[in-house]
N, C-alpha and C positions, 0 to 999 in steps of 0.2 A: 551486570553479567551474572550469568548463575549455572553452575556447570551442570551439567545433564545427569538424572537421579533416574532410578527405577519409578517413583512417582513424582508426580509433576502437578504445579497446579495449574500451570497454561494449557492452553489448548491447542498452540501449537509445537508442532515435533521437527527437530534438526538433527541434523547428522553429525553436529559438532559438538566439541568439547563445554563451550560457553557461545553465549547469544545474548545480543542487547538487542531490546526491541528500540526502536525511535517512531512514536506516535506524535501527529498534528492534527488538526482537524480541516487544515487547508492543505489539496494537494500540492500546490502550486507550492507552498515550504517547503515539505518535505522534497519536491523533486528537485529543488534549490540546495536544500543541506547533506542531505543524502551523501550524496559523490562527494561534498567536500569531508564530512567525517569520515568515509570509503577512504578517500585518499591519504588522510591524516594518519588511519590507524594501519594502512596499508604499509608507511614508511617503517611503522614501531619496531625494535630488531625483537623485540620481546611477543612479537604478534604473528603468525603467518597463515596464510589462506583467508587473509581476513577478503569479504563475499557480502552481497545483499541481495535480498531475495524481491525488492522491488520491482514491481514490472509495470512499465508507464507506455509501453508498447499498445496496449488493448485497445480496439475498435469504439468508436463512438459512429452515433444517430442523433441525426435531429427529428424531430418530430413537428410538424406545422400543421396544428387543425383546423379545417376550414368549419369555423362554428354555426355558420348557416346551414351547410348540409348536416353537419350531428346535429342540430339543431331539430330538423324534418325528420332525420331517424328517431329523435326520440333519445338521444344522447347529450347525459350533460357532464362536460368534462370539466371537473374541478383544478385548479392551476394554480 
């Protein structure tokens, strides 16, 4: 935790008093631990408005190349 200064070395900016960042490099963890450390520090009496700014809501796309026709265009898709 580190509470909010005039200058900052992150890059990013909260509305709040202190902010803990929690990085994985799988999202599939973090949307696992997330909500349970949420929940933990939620109860704390020492803690309130505790909030994450996680958003697992966002749109996905598949993409399926038919490599025969890029193929004839003249397209080579690397994968």
């Amino acid at each position: 935790m580190q509470p909010v200064q005039d200058l900052t070395v992150e890059d990013r900016v909260s509305r709040t008093q202190y902010q803990y960042s929690l990085e994985d490099a799988s999202a599939d963890e973090l949307s696992t631990w997330v909500p349970k450390l949420v929940a933990k520090l939620q109860v704390l009496p020492q803690l309130r408005d505790v909030a994450t700014d996680q958003q697992n809501g966002g749109l996905l796309a598949d993409l399926v190349v038919d490599r025969d026709t890029a193929s004839r265009l003249g397209i080579c898709p690397r994968l």
